[in-house]
DSSP file (Angstrom, degrees, kcal/mol; ACC not computed):
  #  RESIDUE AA STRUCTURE BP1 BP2  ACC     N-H-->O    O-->H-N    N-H-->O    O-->H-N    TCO  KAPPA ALPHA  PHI   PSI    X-CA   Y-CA   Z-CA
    1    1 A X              0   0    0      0, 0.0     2,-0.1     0, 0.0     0, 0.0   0.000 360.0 360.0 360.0 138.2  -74.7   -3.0   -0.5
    2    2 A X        -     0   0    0      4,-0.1     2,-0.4     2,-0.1     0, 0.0  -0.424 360.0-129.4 -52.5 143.6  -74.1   -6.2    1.7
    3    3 A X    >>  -     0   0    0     -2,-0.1     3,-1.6     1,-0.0     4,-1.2  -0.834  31.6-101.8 -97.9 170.4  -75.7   -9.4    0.6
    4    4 A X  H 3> S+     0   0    0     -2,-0.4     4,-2.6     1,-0.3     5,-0.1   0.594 121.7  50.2 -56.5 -34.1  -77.6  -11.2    2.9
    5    5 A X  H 3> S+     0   0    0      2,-0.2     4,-1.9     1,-0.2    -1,-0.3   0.974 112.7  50.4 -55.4 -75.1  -74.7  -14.0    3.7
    6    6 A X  H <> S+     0   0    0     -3,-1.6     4,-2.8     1,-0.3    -2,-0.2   0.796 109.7  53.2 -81.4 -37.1  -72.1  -11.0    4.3
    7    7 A X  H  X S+     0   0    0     -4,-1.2     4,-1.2     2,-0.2    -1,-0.3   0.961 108.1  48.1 -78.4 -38.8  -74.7   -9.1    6.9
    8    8 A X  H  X S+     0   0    0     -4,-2.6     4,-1.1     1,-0.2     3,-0.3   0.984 111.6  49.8 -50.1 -70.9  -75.1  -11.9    8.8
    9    9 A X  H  X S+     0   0    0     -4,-1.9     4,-3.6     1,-0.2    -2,-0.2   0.830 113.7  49.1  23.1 -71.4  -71.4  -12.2    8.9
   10   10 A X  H  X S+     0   0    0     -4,-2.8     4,-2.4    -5,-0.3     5,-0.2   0.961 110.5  43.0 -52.2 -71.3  -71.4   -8.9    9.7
   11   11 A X  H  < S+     0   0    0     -4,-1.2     5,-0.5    -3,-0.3     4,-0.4   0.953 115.4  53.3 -54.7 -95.3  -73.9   -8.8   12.6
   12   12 A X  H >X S+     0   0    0     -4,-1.1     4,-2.1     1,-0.2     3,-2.0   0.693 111.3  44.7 -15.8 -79.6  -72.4  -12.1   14.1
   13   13 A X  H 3< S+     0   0    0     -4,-3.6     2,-0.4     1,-0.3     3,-0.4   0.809 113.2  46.2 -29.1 -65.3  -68.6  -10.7   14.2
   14   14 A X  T 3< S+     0   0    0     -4,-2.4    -1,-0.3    -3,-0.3    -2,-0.2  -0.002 127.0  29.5 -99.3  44.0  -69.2   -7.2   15.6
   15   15 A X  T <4 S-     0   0    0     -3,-2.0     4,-0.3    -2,-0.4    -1,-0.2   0.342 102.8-176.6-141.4 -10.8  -71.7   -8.6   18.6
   16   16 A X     <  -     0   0    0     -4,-2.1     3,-0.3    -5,-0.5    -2,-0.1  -0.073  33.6 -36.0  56.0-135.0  -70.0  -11.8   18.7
   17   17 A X  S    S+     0   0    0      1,-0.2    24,-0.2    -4,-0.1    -1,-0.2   0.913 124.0  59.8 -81.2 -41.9  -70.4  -15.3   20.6
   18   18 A X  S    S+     0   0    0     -3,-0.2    -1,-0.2     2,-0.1    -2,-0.2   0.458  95.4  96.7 -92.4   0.6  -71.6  -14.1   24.2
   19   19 A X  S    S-     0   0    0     -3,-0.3     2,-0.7    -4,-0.3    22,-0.1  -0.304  72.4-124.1 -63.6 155.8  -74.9  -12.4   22.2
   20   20 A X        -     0   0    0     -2,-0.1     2,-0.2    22,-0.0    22,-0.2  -0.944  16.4-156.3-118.1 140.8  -78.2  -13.6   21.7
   21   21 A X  E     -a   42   0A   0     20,-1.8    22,-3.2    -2,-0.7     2,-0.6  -0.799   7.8-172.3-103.2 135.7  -79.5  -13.9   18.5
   22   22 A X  E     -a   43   0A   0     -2,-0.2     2,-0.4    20,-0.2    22,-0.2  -0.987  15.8-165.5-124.0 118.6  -83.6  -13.9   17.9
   23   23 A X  E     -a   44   0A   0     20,-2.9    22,-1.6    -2,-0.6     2,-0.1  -0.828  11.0-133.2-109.4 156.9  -84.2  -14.7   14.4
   24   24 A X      > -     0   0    0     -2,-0.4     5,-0.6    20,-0.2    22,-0.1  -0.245  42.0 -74.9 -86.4 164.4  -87.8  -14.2   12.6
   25   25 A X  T > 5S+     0   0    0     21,-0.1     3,-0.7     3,-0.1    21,-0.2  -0.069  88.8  26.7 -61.4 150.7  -89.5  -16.8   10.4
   26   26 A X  G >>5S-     0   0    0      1,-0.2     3,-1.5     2,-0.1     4,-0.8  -0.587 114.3 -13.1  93.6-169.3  -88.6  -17.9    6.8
   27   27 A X  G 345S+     0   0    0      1,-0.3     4,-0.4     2,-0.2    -1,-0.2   0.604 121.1  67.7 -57.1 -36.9  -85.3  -17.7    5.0
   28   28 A X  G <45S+     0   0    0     -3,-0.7    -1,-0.3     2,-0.2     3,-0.2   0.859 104.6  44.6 -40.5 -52.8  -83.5  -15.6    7.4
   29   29 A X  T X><S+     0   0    0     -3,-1.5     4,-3.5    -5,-0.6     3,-2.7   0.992 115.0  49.6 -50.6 -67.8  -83.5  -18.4   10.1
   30   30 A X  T 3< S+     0   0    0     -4,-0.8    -2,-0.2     1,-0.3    -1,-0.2   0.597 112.2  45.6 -18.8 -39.3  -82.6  -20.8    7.5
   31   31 A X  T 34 S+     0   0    0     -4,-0.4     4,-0.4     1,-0.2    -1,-0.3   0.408 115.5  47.0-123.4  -3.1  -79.6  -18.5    6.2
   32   32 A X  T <> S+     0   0    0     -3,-2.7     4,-1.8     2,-0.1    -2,-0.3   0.682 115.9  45.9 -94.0 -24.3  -78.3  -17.8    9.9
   33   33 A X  T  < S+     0   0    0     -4,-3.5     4,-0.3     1,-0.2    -2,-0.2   0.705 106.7  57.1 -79.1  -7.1  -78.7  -21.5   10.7
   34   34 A X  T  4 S+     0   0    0     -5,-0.3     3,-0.4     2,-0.2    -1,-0.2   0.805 115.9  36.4-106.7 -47.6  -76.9  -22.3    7.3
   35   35 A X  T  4 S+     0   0    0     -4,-0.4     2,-0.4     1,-0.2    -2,-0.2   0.999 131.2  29.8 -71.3 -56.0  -73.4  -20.0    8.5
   36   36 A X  S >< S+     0   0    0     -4,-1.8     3,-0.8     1,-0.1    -1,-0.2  -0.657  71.4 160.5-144.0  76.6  -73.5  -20.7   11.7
   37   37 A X  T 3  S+     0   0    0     -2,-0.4    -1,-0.1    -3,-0.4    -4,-0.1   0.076  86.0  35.1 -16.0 -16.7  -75.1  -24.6   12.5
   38   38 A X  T 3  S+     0   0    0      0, 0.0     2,-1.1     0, 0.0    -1,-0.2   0.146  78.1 135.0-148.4  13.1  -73.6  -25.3   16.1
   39   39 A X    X   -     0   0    0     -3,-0.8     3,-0.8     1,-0.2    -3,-0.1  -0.693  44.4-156.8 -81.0 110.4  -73.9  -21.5   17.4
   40   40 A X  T 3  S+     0   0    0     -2,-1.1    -1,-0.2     1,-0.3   -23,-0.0   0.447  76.8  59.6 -66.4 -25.3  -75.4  -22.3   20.9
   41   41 A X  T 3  S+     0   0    0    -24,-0.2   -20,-1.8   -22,-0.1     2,-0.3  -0.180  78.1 104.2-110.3  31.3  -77.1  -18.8   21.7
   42   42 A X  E <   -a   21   0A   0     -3,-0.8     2,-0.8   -22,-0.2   -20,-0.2  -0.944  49.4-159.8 -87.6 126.8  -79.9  -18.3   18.6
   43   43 A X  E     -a   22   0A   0    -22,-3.2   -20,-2.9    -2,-0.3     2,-0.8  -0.855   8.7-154.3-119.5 136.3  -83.3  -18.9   19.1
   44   44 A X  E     -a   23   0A   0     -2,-0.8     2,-0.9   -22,-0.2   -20,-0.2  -0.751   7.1-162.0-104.9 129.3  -85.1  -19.5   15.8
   45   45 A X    >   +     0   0    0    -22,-1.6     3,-1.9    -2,-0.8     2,-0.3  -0.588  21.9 177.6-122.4  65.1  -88.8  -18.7   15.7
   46   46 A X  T 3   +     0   0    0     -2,-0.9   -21,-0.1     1,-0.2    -2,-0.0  -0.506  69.6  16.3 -66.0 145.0  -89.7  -20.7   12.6
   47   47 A X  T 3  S+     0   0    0     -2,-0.3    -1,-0.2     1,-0.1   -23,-0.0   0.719  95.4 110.4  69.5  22.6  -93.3  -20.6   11.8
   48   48 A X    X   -     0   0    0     -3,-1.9     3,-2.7     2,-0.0     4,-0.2   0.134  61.4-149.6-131.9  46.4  -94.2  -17.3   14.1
   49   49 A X  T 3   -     0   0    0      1,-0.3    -3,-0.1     2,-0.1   -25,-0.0   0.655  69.9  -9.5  35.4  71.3  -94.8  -15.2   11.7
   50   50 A X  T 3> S+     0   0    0     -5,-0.2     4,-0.6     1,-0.0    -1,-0.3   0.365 102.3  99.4  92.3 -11.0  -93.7  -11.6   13.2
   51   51 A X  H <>  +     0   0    0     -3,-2.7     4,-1.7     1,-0.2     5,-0.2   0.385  58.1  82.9 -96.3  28.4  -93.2  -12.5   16.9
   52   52 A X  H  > S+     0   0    0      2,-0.2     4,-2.2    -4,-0.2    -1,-0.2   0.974  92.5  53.3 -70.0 -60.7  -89.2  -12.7   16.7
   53   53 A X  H  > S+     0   0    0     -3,-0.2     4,-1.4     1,-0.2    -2,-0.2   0.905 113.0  43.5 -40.1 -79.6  -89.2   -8.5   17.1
   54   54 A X  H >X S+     0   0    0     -4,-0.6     4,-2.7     1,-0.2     3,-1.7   0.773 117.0  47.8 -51.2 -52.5  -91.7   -9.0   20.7
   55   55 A X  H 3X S+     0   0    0     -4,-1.7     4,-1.8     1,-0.3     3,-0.4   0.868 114.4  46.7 -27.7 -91.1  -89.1  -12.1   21.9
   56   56 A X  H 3< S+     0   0    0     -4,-2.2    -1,-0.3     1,-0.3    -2,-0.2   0.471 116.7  41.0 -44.2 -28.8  -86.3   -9.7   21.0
   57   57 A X  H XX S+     0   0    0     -3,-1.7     4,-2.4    -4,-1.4     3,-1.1   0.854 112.3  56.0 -89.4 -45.1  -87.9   -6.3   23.1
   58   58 A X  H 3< S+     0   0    0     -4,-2.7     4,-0.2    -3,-0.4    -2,-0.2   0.916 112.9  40.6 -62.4 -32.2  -89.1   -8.4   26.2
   59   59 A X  T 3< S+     0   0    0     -4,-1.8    -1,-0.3    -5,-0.3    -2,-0.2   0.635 117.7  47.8 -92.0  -5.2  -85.5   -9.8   26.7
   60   60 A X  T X4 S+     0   0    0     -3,-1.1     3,-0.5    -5,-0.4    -2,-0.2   0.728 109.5  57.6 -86.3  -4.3  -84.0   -6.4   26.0
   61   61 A X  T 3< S+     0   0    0     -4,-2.4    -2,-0.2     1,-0.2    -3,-0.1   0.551 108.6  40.8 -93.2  -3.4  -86.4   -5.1   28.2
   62   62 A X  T 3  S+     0   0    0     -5,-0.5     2,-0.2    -4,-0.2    -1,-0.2  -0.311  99.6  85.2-153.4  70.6  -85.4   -7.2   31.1
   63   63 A X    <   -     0   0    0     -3,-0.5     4,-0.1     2,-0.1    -1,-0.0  -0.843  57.5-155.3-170.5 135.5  -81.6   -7.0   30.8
   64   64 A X  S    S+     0   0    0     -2,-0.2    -1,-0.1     2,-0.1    -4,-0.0   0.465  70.3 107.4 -98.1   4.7  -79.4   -4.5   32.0
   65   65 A X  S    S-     0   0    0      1,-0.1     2,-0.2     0, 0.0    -2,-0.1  -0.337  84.7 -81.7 -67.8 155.1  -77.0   -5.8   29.2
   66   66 A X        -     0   0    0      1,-0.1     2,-0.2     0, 0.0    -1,-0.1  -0.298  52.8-165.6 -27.7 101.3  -76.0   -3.9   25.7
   67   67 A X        -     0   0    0     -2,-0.2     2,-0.4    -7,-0.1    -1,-0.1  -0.577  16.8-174.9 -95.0 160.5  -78.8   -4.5   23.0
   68   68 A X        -     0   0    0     -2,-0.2     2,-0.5     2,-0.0   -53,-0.0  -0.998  12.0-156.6-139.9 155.1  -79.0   -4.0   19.1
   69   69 A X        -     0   0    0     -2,-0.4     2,-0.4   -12,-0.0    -2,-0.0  -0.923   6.5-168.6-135.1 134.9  -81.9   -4.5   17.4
   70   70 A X        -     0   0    0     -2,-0.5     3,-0.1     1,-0.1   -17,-0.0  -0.906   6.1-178.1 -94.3  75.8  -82.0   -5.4   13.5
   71   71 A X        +     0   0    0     -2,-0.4     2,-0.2     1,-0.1    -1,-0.1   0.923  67.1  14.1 -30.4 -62.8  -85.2   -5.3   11.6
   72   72 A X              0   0    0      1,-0.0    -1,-0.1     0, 0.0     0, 0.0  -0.916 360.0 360.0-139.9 145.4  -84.1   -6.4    8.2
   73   73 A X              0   0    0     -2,-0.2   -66,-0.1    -3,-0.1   -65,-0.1   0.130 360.0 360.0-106.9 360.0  -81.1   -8.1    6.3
């Protein structure tokens, strides 16, 4: 099993720079912001408790581009 460092890692490499990243509240933000500090496309949804997932559908839902979606690290 990954730890949490090495799936972010992960995630980041295979979707790369031209993705957008929506991270959820808490430590997760915290621990993508903590690898990757100057990555220009993340939007970090400290302090909204659950709405990272609805962010994350409404702009896959209105984009003809490639999506992934990631519950959990």
């Amino acid at each position: 099993m990954l730890s949490r460092k090495e799936a972010i890692q992960k995630i980041f490499k295979t979707h790369g720079a031209n993705s957008l990243y929506v991270t959820n509240t808490g430590y997760i933000s915290r621990a993508v912001y903590n690898e990757f500090p100057s990555f220009p496309n993340i939007l970090y949804m400290q302090g909204s408790m659950g709405i990272a997932p609805c962010i994350g559908l409404g702009i896959a839902l209105n984009t003809s581009r490639y999506y992934s979606y990631y519950k959990r690290l």
